[in-house]
C-alpha positions in Angstrom: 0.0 0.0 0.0 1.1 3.8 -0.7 2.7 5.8 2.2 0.2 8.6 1.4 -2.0 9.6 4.9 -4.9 7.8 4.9 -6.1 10.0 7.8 -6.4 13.5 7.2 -8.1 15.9 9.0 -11.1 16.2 6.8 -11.3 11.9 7.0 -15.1 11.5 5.6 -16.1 15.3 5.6 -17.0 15.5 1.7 -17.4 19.4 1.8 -16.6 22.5 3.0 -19.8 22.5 5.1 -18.9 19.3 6.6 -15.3 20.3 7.6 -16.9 23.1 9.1 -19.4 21.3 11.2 -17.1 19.1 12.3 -14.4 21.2 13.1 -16.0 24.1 14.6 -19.4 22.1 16.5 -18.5 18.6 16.8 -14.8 18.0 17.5 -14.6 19.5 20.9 -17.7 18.1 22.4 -16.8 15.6 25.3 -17.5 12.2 25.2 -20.1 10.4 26.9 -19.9 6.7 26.8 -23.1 5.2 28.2 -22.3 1.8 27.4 -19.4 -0.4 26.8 -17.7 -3.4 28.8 -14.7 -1.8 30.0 -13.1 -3.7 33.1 -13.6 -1.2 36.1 -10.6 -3.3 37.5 -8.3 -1.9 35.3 -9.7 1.5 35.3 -9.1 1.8 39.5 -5.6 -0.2 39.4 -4.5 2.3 36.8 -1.6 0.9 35.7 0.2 1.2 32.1 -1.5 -0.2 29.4 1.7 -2.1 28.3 0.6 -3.7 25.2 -1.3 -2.9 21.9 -2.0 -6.5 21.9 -3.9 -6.7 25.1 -5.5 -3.6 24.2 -6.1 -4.5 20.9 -7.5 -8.0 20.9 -8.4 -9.5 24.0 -11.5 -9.6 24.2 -12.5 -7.9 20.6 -14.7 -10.3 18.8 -15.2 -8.0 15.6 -10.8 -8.4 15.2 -11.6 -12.6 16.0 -14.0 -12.6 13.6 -11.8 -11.0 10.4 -8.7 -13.2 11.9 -10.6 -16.3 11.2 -12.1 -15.2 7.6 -8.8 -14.6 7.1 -7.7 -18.0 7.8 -5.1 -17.4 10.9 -5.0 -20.1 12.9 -6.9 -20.1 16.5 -3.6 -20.0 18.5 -2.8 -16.5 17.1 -6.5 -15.5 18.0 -7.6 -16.4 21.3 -4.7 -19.3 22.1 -1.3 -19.0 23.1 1.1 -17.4 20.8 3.2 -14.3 21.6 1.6 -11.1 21.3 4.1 -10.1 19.3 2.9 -12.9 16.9 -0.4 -12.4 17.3 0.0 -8.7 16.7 1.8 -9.8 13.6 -1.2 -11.6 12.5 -4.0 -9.3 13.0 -1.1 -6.7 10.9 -1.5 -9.8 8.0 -5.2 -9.5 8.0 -5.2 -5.8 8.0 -5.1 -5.1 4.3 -8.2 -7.7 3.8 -10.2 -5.7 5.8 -10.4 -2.6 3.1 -14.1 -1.9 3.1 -14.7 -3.2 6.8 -14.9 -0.7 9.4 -12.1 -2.3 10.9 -9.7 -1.2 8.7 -11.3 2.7 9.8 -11.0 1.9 13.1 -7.5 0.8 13.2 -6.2 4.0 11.2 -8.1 6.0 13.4 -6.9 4.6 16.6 -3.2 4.3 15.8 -3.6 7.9 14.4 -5.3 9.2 17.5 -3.1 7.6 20.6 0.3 6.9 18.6 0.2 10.0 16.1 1.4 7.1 13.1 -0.1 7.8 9.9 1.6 4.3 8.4 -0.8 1.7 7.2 -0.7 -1.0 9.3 0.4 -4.5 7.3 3.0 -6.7 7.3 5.9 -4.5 6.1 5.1 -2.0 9.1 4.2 -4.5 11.4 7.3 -4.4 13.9 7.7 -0.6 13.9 4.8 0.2 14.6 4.7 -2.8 17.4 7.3 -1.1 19.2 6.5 2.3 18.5 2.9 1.7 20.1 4.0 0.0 23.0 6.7 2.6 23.4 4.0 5.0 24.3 1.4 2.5 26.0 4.6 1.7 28.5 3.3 4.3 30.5 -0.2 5.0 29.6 -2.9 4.1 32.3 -6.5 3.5 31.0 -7.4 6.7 33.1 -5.1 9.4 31.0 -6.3 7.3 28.0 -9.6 8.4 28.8 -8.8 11.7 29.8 -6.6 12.8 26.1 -10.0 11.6 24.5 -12.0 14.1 26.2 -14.2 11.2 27.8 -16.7 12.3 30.8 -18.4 9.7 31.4 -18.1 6.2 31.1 -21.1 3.1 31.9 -19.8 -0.5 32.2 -21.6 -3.4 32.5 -22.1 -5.4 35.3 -24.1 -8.1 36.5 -26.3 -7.7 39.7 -23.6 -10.2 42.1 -20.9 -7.5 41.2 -20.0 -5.9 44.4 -18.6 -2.6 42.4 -16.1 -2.0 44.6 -13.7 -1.0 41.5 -16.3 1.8 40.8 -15.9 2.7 44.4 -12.4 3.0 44.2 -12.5 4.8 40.8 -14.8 7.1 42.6 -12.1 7.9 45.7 -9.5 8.3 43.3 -11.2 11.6 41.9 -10.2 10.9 37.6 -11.2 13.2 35.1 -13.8 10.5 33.3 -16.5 9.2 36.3 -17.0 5.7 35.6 -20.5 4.2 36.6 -21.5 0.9 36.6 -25.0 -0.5 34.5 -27.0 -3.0 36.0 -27.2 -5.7 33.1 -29.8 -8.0 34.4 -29.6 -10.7 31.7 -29.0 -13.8 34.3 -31.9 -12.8 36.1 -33.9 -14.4 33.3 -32.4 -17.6 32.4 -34.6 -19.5 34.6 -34.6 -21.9 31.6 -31.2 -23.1 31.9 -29.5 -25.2 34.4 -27.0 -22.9 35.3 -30.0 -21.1 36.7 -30.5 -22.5 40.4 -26.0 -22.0 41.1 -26.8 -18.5 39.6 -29.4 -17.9 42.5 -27.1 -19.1 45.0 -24.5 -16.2 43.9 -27.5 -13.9 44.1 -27.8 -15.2 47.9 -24.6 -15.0 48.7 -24.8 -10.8 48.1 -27.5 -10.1 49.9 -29.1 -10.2 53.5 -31.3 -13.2 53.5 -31.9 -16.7 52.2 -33.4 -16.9 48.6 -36.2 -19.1 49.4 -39.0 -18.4 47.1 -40.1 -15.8 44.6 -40.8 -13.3 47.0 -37.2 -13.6 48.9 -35.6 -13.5 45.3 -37.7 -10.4 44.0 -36.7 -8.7 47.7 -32.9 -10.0 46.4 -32.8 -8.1 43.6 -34.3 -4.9 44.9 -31.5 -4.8 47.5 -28.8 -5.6 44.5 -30.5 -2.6 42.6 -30.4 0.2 45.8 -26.9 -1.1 46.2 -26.0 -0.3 42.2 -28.0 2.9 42.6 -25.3 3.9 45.7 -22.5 3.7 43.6 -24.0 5.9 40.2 -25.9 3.4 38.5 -28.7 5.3 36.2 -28.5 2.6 33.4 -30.0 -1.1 33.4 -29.5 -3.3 30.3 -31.1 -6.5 28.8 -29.3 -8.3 26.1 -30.4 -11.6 25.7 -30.6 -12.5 22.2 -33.7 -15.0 22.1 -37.2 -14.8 21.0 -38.9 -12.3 23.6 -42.9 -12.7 24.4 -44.8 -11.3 26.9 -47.3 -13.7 28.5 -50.3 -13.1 31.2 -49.2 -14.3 34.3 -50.4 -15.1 38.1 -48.0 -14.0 40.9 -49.1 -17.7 42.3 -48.0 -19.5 38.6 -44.9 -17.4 38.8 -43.9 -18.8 42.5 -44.6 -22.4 41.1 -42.2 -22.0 38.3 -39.8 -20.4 40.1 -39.6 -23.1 42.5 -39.7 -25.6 40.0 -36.6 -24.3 38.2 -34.7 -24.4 41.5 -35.6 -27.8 41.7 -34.1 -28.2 37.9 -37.2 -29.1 36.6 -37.7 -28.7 33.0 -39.8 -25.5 31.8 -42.1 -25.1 28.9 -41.4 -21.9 26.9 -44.5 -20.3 28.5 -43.3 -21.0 31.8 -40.2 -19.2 30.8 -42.2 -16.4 29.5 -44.3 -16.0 32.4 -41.5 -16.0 34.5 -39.8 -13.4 32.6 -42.4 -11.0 32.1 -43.0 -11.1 35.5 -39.3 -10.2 35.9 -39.3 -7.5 32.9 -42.6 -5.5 34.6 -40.9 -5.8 38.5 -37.7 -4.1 36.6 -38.8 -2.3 34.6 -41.3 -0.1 37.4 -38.2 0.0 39.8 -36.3 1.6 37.2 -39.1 4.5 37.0 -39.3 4.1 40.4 -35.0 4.8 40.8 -35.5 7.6 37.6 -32.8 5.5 35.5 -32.7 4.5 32.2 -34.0 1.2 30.6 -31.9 -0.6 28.1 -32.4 -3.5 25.3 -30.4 -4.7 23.0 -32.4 -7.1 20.9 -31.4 -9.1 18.0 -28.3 -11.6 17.6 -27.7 -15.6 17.7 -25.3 -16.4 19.5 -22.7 -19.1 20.1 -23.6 -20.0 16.2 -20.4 -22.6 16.4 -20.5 -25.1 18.6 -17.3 -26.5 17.6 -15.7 -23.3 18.7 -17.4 -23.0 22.0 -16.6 -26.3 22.5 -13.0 -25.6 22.4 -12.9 -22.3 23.4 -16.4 -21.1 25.4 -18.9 -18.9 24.9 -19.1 -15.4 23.4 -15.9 -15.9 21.0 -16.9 -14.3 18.1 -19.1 -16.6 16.7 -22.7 -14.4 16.9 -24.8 -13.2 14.2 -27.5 -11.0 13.3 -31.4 -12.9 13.9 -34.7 -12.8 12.9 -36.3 -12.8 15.5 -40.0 -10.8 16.0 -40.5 -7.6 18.3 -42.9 -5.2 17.6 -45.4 -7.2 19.5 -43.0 -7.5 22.7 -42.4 -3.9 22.6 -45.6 -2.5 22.2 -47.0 -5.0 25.0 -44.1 -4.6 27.3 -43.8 -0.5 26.8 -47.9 -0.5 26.9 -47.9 -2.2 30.0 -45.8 0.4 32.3 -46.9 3.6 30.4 -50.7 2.2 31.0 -49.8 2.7 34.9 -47.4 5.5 34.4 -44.3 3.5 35.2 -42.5 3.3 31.9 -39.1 4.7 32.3 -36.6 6.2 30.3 -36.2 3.9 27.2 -33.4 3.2 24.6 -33.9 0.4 22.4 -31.2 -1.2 20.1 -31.9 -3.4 16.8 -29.3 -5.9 15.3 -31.4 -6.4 12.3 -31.6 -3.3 9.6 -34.6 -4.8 8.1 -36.5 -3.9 11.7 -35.1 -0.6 11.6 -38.4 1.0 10.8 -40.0 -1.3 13.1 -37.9 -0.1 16.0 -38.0 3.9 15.3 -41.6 3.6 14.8 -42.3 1.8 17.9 -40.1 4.7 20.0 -42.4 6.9 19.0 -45.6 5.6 20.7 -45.1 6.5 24.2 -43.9 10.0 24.6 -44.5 12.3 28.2 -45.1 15.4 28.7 -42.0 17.4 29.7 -39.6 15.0 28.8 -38.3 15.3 25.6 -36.4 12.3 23.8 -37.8 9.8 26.5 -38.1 6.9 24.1 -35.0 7.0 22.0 -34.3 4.3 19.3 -30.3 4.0 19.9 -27.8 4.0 17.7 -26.0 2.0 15.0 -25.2 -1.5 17.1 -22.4 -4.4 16.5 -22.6 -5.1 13.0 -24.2 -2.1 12.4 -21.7 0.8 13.8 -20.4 1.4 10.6 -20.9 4.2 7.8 -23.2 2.6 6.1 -25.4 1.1 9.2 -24.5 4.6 11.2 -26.3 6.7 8.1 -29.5 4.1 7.8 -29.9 4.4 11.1 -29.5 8.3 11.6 -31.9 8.6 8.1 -34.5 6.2 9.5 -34.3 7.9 12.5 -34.7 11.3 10.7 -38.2 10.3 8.5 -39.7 8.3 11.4 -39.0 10.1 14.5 -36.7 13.4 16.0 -33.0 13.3 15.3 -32.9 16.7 16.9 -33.5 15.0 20.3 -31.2 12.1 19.6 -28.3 10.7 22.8 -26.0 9.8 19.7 -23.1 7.2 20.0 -21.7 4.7 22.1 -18.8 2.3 21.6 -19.8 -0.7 23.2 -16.6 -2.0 23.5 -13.9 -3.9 25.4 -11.1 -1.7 24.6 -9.3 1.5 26.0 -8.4 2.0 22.7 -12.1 2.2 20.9 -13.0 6.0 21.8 -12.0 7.1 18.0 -15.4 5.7 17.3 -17.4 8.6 18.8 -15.1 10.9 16.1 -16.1 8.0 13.5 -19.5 8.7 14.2 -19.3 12.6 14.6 -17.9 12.9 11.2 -20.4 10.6 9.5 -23.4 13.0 11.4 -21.3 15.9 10.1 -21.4 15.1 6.4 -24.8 13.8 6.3 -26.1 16.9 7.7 -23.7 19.1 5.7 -24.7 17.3 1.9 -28.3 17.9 3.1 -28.0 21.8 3.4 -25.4 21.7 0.0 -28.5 19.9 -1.5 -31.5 22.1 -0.2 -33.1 19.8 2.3 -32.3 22.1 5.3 -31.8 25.5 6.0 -28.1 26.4 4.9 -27.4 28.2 8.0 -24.6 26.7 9.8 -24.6 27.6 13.3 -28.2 26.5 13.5 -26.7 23.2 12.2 -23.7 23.3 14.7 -26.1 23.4 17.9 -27.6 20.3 16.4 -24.7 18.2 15.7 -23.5 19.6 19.3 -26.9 18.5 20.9 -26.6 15.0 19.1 -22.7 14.6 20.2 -23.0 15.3 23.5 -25.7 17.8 25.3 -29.0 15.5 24.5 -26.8 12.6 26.4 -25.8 14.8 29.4 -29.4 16.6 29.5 -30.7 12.5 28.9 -29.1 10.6 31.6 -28.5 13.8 34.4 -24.5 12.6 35.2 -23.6 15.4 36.8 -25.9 15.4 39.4 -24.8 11.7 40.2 
């Protein structure tokens, strides 16, 4: 490949407009990150990176994924090899990922933290190993955080977490407040058999014996005041199955539940019973606490079973689904706003072909005096990339208010991934920017900038209330 930079400062900004939106509105906007899976652990020790392999790909299934298309072998991937090695073959698959966001992505980040403007690929390979763990030698996860101008970061934690990592992030007064999310996913795998050890952990964190479905309900209430006392505003959902909401007894609810402690076998409307009985306790606490309700609806999972044989689950080896959701949306949203108890609300789709589904959806149970409640998030996993980030913010545009929109996240595993908020600023930038070139909106560019501003960062800090935390 030619030594020319790739990178320029007007990267994706197609006009004058959009160089001007970007540089003037968008650039300088903090960051708010309110959700990825960043280890709080690492964050509060605060000790040197070390490594642009450890940053790079442990733990990032989207690099996995190309490795393997790319035929490396598993041992450079998630075995045993050197990182040097393994650095060496994620540098080999490189220049197949032209077209990928990937290949975006890594430009942008060794741009950003290293200041290196070489293509990464075989030739370059060494240098720039050394060169990036020259700097990263003494580079804590904290002053990453801080030289990307990132306020506010959510991780995501299960409810046995005792958070004292966020505590300790908290007492050590960093520039980027770290708060933790309350992902409540294992809450609702009564069907599996993991389920009754699960329960046990639950016990273990609280103040009393998990006996019945009452005890467990009174379990997780003290799990969520406890994630609420160290800055939790956020819950999550991600599991990836078909979702239905069923009519349900409190009494056939506390027969199922003690029936999957005892490991008996569950028809799937058991399991839906149970969990929208689960979803609707949640779901009014969360109104109740004045946080923000997550979903992120959509993939398969675990698709290789040879590979999670070998290696475990969550390798790499999920996909997008087809799964139905307009009916457990409307019934599940219908349900709390019926009583007044439907929270704040951001819903993510895996599947483009629900885009209008989702965005439409949003739209159906708005509140007086808050604006934006029901937001329809942004370009997820396979989706966060230029193509996927413009459907989704044109979508978005026809069907509801981009105006009011929390914009990006990265939803990722690594320090190194905050380049994907300026990924995502410059995409809104142009889009915006060939809009007013083309007559679609008013050519007047500050009215623009205090848009693009709003969408970057001031809907997300008005949205979620941080600084009053």
């Amino acid at each position: 490949m030619q030594s020319k930079i790739f990178i320029t400062d007007n990267f994706l900004l197609n006009s004058k407009e959009a160089e001007t939106l970007y540089h003037e509105y968008a650039k300088q906007m903090p960051i708010i990150d309110y959700h990825n899976h960043l280890s709080p652990q690492e964050i509060a020790e605060d000790k040197p990176i070390g490594n642009i392999t450890k940053a790079w790909l442990s733990g990032d299934h989207y690099k996995w994924r190309g490795m393997r298309a790319n035929g490396v072998e598993e041992k450079y991937i998630t075995g045993d090899a050197s990182l040097e090695d393994k650095f060496v073959k994620w540098a080999e698959t490189v220049p197949y990922t032209l077209r990928n966001p990937l290949f975006h992505w890594t430009q942008l980040e060794l741009k950003r933290y290293f200041d290196i403007d070489t293509i990464l690929q075989p030739s370059s390979a060494k240098e720039i190993y050394g060169e990036a763990n020259q700097i990263l030698a003494s580079k804590t996860p904290a002053q990453l955080l801080e030289e990307m101008n990132v306020e506010v970061v959510c991780t995501t934690d299960d409810p046995t977490d005792d958070l004292k990592y966020h505590k300790q992030i908290a007492e050590k007064g960093f520039f980027t407040k770290v708060f933790p999310t309350f992902r409540s996913d294992n809450l609702f795998l009564i069907g599996q058999s993991e389920f009754p050890d699960y329960v046990k952990k639950l016990e273990s964190t609280v103040s009393h014996n998990i006996k019945d479905l009452s005890t467990f309900l009174q379990a997780i209430d003290q799990r969520l005041a406890h994630f609420h006392n160290h800055g939790c505003r956020l819950s999550d959902f991600g599991i990836g199955d078909a979702l239905a909401m069923e009519e349900f007894t409190l009494e056939e609810v506390r027969e199922i539940f003690e029936k999957a402690l005892k490991k008996g076998l569950l028809s799937t409307i058991e399991i839906n019973k149970y969990r929208t009985c689960i979803f609707l306790h949640l779901s009014r606490k969360y109104h109740e606490m004045n946080w923000v309700q997550q979903f992120h609806l959509g993939p398969i999972r675990n698709n290789n079973s040879r590979l999670r044989k070998e290696i475990g689950a969550d390798v790499g080896c999920d996909s997008i689904g087809e799964y139905p959701m307009a009916s457990f949306l409307s019934k599940l949203f219908d349900s709390l706003d019926a009583t007044n108890q439907l929270a704040k609300t951001i819903t993510y789709n895996l599947n483009p072909s629900q885009n209008e589904v989702f965005a439409t959806m949003m739209g159906n149970y708005s509140e007086s005096g808050v604006p934006g409640k029901m937001q329809w998030g942004s370009g997820w996993w396979f989706l966060d990339q230029k193509d996927g980030m413009e459907k989704q913010l044109n979508t978005l545009s026809n069907m509801g208010l981009l105006s009011r929109f929390v914009g990006m996240l990265t939803d990722s595993r690594s320090f190194l991934s905050f380049p994907r908020h300026e990924y995502f600023r410059r995409i809104l930038c142009n889009l915006i920017a060939q809009d007013a070139i083309d007559g679609l909106v008013p050519h007047d560019i500050p009215f623009l900038g205090k848009m693009i501003q709003d969408i970057c960062y001031n809907n997300a800090s008005n949205y979620f209330d941080f600084k009053n935390v």
